[in-house]
PDB file of N, CA, C and O in Angstrom:
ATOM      1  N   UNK A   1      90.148 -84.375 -99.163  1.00  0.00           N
ATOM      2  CA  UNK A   1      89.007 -85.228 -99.386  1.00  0.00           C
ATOM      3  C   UNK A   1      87.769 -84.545 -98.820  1.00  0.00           C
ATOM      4  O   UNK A   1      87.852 -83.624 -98.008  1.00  0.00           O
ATOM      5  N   UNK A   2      86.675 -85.007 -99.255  1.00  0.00           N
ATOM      6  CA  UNK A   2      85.270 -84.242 -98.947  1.00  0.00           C
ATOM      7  C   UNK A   2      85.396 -84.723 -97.422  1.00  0.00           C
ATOM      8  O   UNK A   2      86.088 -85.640 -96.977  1.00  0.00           O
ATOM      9  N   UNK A   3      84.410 -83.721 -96.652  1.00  0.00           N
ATOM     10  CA  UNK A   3      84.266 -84.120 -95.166  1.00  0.00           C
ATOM     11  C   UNK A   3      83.251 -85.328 -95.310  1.00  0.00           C
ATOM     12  O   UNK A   3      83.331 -86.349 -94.627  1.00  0.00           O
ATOM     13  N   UNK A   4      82.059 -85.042 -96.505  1.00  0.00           N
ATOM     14  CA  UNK A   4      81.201 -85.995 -96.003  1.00  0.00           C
ATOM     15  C   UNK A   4      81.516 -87.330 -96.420  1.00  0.00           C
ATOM     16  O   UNK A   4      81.155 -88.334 -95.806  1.00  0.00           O
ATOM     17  N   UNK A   5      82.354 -87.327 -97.720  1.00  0.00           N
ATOM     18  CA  UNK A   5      82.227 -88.674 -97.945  1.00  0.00           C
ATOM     19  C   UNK A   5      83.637 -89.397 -96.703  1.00  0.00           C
ATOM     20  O   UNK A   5      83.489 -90.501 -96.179  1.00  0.00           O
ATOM     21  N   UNK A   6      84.422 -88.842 -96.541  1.00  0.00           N
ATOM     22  CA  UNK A   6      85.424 -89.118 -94.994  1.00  0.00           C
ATOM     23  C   UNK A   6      84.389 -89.548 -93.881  1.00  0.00           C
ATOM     24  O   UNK A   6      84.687 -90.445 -93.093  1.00  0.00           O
ATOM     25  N   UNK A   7      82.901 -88.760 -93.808  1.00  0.00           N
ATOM     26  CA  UNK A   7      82.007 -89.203 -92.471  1.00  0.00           C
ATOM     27  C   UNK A   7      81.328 -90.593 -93.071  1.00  0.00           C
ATOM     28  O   UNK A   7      80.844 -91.401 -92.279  1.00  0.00           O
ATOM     29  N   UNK A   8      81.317 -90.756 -94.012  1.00  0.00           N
ATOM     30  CA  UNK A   8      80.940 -92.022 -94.704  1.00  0.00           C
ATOM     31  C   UNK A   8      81.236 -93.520 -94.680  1.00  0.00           C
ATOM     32  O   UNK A   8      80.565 -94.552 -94.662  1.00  0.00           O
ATOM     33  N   UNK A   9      82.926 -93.095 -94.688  1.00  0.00           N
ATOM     34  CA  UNK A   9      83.768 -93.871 -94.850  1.00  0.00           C
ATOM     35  C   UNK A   9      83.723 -94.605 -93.102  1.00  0.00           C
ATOM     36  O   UNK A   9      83.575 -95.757 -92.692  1.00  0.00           O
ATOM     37  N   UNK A  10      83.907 -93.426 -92.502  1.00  0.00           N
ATOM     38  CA  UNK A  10      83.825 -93.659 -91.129  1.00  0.00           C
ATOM     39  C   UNK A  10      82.624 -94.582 -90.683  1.00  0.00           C
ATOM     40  O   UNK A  10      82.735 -95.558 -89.941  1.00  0.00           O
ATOM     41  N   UNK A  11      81.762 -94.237 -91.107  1.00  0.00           N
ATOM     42  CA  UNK A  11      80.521 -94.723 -90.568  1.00  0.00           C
ATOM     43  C   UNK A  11      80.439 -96.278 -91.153  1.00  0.00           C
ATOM     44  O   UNK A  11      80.488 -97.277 -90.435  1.00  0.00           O
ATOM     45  N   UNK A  12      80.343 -96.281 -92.193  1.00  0.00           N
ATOM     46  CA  UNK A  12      80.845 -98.172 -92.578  1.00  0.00           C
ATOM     47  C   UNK A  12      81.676 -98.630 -92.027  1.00  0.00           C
ATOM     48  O   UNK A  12      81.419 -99.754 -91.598  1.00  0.00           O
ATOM     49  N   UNK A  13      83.140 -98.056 -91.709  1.00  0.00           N
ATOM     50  CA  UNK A  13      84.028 -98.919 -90.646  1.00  0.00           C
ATOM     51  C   UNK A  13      83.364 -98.992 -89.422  1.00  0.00           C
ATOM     52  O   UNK A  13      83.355-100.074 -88.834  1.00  0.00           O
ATOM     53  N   UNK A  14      82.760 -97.938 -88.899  1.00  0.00           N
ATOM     54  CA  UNK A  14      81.908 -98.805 -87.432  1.00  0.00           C
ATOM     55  C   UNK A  14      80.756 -99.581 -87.844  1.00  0.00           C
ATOM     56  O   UNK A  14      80.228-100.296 -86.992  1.00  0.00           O
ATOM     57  N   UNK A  15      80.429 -99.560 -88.662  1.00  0.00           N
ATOM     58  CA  UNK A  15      79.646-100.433 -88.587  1.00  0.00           C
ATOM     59  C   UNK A  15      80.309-102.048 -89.057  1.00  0.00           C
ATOM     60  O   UNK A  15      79.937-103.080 -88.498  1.00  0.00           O
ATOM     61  N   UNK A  16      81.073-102.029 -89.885  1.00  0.00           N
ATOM     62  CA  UNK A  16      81.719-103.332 -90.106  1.00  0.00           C
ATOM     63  C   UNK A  16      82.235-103.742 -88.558  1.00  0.00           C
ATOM     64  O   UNK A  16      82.338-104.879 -88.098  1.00  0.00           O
ATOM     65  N   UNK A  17      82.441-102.842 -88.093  1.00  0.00           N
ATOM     66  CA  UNK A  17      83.693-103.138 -86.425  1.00  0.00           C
ATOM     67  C   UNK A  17      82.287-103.665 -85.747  1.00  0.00           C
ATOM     68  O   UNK A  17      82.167-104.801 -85.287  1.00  0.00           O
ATOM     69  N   UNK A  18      81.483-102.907 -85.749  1.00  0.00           N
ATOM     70  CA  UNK A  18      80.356-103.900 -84.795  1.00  0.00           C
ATOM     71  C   UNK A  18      79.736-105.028 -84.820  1.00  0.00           C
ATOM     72  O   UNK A  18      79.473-105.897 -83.990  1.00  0.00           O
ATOM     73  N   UNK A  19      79.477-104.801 -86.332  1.00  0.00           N
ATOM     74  CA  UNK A  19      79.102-106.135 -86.711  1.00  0.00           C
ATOM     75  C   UNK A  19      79.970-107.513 -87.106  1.00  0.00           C
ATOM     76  O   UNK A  19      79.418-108.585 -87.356  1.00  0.00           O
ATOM     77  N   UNK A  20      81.622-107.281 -87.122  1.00  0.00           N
ATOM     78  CA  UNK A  20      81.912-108.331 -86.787  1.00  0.00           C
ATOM     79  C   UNK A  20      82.347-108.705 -85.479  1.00  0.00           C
ATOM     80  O   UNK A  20      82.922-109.729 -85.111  1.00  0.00           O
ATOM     81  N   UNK A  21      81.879-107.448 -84.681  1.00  0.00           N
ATOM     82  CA  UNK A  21      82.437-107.754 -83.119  1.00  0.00           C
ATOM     83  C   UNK A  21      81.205-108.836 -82.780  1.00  0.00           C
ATOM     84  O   UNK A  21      81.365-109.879 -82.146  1.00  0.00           O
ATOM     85  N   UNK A  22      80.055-108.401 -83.290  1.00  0.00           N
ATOM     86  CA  UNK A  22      78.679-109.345 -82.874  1.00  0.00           C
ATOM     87  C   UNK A  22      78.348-110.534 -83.132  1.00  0.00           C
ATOM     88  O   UNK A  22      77.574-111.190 -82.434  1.00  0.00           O
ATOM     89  N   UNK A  23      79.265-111.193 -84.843  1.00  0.00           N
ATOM     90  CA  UNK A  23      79.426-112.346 -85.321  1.00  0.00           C
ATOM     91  C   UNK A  23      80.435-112.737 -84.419  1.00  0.00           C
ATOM     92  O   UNK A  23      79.934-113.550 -83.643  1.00  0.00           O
ATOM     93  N   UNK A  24      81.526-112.556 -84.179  1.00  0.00           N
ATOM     94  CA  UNK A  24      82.093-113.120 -83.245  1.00  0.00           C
ATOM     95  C   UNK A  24      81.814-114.034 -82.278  1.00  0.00           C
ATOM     96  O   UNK A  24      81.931-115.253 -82.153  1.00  0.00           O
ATOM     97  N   UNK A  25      81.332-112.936 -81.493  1.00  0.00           N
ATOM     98  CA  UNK A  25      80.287-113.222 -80.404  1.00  0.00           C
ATOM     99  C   UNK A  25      79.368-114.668 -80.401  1.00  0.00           C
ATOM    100  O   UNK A  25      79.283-115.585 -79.584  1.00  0.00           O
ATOM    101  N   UNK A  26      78.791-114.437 -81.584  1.00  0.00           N
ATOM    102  CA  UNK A  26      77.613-115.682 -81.786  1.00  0.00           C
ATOM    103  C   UNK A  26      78.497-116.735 -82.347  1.00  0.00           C
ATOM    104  O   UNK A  26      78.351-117.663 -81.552  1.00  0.00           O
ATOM    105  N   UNK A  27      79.019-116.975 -82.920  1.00  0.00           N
ATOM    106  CA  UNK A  27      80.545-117.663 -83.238  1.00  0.00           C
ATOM    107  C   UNK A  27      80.336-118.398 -82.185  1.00  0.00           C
ATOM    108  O   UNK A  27      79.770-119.469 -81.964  1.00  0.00           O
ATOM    109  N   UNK A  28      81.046-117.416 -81.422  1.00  0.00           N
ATOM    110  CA  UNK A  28      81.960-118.533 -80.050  1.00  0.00           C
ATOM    111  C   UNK A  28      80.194-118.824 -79.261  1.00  0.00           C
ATOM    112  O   UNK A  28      79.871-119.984 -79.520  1.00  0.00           O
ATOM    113  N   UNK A  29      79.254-118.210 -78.561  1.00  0.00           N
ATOM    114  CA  UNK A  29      78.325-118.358 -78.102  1.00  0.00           C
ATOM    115  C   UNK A  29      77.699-120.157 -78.909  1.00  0.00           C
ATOM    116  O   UNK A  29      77.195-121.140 -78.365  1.00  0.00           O
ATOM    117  N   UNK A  30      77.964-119.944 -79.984  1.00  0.00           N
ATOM    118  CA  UNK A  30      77.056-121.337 -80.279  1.00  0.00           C
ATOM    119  C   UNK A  30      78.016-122.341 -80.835  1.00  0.00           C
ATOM    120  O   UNK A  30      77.764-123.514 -81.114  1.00  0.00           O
ATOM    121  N   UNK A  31      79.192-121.688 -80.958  1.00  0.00           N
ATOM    122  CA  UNK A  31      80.240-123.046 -80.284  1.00  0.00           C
ATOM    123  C   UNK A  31      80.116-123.830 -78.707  1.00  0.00           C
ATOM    124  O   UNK A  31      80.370-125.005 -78.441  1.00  0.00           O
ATOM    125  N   UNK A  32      79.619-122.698 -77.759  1.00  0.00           N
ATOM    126  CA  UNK A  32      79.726-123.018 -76.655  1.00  0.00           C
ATOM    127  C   UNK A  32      78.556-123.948 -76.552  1.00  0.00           C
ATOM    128  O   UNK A  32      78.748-125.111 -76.197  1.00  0.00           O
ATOM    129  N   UNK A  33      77.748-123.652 -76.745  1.00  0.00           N
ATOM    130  CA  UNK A  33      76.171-124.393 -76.870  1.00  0.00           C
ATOM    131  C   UNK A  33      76.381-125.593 -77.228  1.00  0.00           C
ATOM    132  O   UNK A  33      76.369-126.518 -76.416  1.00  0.00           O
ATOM    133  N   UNK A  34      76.671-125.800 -78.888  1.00  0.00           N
ATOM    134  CA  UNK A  34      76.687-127.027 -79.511  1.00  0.00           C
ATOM    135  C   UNK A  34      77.776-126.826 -80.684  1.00  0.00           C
ATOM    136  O   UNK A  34      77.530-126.478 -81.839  1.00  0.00           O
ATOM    137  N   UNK A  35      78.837-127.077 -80.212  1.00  0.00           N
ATOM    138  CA  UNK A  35      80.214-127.414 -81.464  1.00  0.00           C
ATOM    139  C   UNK A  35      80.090-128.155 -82.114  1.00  0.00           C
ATOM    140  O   UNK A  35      80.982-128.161 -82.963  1.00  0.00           O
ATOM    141  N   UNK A  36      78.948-129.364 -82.287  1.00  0.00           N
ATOM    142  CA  UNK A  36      78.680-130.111 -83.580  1.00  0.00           C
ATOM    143  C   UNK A  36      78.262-129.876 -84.427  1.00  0.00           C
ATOM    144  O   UNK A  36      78.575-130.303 -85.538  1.00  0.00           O
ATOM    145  N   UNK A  37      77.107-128.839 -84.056  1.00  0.00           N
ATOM    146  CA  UNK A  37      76.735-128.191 -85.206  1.00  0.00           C
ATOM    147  C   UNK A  37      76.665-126.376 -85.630  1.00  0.00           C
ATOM    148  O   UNK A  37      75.765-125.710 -86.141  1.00  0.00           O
ATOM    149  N   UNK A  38      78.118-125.991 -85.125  1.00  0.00           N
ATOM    150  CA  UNK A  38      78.654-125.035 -84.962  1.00  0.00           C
ATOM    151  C   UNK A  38      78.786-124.224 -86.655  1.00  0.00           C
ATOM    152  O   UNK A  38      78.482-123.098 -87.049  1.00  0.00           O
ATOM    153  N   UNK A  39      79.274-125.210 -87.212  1.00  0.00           N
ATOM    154  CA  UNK A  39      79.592-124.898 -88.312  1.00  0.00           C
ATOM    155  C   UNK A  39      78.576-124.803 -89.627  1.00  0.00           C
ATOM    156  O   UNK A  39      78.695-124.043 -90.589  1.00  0.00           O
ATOM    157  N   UNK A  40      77.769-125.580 -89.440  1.00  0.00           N
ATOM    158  CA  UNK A  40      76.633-125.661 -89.885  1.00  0.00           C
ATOM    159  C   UNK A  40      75.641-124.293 -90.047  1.00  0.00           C
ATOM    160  O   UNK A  40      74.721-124.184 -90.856  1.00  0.00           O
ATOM    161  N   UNK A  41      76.117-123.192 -88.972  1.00  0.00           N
ATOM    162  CA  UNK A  41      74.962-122.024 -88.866  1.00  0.00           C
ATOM    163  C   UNK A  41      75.232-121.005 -90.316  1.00  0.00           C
ATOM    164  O   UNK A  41      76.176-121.094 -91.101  1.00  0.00           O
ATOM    165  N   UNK A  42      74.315-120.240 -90.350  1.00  0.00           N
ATOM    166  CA  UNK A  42      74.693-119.362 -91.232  1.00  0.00           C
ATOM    167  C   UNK A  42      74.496-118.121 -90.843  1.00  0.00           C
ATOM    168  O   UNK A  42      73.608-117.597 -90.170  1.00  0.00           O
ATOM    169  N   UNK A  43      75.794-117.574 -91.546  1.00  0.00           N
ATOM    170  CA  UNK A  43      76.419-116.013 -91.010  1.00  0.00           C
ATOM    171  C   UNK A  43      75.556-115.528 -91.654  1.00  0.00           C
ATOM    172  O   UNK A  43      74.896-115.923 -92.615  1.00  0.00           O
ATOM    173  N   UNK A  44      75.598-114.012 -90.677  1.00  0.00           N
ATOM    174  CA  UNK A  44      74.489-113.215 -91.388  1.00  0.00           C
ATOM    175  C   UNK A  44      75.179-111.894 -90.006  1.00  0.00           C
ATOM    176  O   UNK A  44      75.692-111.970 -88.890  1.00  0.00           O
ATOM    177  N   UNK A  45      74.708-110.611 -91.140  1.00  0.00           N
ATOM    178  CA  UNK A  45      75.443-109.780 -90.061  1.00  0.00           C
ATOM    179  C   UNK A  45      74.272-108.746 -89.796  1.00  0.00           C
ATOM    180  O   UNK A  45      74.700-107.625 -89.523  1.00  0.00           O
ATOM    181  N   UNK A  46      72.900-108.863 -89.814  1.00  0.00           N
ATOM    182  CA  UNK A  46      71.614-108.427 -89.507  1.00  0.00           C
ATOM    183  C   UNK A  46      71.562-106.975 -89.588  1.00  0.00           C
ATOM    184  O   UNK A  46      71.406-106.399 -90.665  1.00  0.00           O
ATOM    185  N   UNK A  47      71.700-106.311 -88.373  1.00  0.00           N
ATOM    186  CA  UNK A  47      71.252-104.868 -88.605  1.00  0.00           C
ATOM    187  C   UNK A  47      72.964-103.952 -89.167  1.00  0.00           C
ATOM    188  O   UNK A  47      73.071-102.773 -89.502  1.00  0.00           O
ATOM    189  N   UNK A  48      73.775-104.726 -89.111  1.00  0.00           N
ATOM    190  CA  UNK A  48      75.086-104.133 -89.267  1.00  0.00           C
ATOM    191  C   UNK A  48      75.465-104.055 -90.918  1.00  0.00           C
ATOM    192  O   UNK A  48      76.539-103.709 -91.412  1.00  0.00           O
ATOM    193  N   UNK A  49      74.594-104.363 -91.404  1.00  0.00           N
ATOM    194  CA  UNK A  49      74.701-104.855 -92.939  1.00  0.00           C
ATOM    195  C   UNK A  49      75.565-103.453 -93.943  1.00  0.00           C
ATOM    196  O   UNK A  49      75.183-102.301 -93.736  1.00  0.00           O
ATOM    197  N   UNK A  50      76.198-103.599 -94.522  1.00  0.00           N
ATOM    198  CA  UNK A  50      76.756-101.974 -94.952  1.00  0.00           C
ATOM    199  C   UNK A  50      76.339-102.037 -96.173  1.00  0.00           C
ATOM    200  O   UNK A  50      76.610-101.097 -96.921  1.00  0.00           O
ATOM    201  N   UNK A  51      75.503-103.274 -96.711  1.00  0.00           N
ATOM    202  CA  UNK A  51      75.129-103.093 -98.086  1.00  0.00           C
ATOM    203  C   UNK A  51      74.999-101.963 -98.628  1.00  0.00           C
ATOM    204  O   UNK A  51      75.897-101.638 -99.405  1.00  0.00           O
ATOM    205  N   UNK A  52      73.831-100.979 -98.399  1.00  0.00           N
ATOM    206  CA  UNK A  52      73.290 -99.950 -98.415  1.00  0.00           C
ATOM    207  C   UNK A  52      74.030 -98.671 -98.748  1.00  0.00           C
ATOM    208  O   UNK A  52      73.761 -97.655 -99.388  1.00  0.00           O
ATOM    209  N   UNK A  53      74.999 -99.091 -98.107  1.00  0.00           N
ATOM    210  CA  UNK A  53      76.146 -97.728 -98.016  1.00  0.00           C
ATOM    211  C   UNK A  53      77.104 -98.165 -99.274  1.00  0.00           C
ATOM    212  O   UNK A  53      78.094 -97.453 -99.443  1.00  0.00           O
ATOM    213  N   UNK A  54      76.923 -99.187-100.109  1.00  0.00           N
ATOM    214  CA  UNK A  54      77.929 -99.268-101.607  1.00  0.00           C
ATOM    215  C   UNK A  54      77.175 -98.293-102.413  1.00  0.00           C
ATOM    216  O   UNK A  54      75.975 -98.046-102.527  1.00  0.00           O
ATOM    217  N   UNK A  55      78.751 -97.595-103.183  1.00  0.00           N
ATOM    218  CA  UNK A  55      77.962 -97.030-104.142  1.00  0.00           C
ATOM    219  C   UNK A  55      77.318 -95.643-104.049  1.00  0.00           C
ATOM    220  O   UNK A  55      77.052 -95.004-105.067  1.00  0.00           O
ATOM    221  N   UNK A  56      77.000 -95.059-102.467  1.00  0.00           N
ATOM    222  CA  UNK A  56      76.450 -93.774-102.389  1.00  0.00           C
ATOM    223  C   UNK A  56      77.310 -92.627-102.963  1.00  0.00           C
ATOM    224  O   UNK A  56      76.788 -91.532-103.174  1.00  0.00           O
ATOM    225  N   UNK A  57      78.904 -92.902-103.276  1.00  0.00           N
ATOM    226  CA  UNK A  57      79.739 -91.778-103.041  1.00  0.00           C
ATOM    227  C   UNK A  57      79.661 -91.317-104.700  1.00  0.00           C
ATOM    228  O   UNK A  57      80.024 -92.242-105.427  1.00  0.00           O
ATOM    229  N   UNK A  58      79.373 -90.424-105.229  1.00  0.00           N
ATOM    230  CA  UNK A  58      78.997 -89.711-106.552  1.00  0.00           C
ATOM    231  C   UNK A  58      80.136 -89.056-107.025  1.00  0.00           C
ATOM    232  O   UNK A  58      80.030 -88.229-107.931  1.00  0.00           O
ATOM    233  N   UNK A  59      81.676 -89.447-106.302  1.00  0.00           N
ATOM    234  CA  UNK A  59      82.330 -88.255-106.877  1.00  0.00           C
ATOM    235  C   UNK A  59      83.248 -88.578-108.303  1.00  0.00           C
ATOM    236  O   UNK A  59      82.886 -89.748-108.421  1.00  0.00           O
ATOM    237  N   UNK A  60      84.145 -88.372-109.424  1.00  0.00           N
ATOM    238  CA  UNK A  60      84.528 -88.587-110.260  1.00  0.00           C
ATOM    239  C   UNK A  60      84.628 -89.986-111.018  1.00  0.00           C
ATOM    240  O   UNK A  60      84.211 -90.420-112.092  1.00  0.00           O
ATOM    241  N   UNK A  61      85.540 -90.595-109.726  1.00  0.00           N
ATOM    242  CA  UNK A  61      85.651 -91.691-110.529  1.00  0.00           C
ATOM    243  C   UNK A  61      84.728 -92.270-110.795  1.00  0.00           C
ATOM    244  O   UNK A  61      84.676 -92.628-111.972  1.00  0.00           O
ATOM    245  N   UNK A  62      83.697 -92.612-110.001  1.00  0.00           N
ATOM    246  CA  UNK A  62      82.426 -93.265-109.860  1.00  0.00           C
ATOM    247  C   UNK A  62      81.435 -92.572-111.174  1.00  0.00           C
ATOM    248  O   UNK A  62      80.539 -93.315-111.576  1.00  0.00           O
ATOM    249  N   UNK A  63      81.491 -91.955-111.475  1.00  0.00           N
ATOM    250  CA  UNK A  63      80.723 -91.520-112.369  1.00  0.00           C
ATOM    251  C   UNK A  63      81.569 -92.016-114.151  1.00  0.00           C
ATOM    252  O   UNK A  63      80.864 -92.527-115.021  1.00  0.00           O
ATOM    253  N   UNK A  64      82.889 -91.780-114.360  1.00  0.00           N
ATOM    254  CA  UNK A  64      83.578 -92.633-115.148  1.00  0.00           C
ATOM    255  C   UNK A  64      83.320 -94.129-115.332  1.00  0.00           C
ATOM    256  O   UNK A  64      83.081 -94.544-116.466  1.00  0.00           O
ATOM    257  N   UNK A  65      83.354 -94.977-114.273  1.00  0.00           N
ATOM    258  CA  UNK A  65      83.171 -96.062-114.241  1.00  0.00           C
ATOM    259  C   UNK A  65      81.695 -96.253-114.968  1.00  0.00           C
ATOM    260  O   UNK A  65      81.667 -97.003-115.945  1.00  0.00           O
ATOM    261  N   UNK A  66      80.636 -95.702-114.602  1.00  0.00           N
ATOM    262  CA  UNK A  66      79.418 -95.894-115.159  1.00  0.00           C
ATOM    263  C   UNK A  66      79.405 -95.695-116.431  1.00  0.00           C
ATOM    264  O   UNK A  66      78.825 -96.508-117.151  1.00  0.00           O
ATOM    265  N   UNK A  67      80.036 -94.582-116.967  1.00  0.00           N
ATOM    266  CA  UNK A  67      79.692 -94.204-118.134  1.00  0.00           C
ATOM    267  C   UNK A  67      80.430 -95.020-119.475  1.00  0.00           C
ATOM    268  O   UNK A  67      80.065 -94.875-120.642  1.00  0.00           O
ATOM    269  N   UNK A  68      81.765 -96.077-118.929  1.00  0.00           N
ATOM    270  CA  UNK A  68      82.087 -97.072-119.433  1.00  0.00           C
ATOM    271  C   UNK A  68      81.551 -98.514-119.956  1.00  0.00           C
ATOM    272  O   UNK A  68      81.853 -99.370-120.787  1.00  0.00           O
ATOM    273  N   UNK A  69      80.394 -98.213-118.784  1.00  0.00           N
ATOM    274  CA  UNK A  69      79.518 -99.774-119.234  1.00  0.00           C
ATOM    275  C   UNK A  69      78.638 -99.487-120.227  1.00  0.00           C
ATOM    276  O   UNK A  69      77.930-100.375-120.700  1.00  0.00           O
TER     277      UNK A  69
END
């Protein structure tokens, strides 16, 4: 496999790992606060977002897939 798209891959799993280590966090934090309206909040995973990173990897298949639509 390419090194970079392997450093890629890598780099979205830490970032997913942080950012749901941080939802977590606020999870239980505003359970602790107020469990009534705990559920009520809305998730959001702010600077951890991996949106960005769909889609960068250019190699074969990915280019097949496009050329199907």
């Amino acid at each position: 496999m390419n090194d970079d798209k392997r450093r890629q891959r890598q780099l979205k799993r830490d970032l997913k790992k942080a950012g749901n280590r941080t939802r977590r966090q606020r999870l239980k934090r505003s359970l602790e606060e107020n469990p009534a309206e705990a559920h009520f909040e809305e998730e959001s995973v702010g600077r951890y977002s991996t949106e960005p990173l769909n889609g960068q990897d250019s190699d074969s298949t990915r280019r097949r897939d496009a050329e199907e639509s």
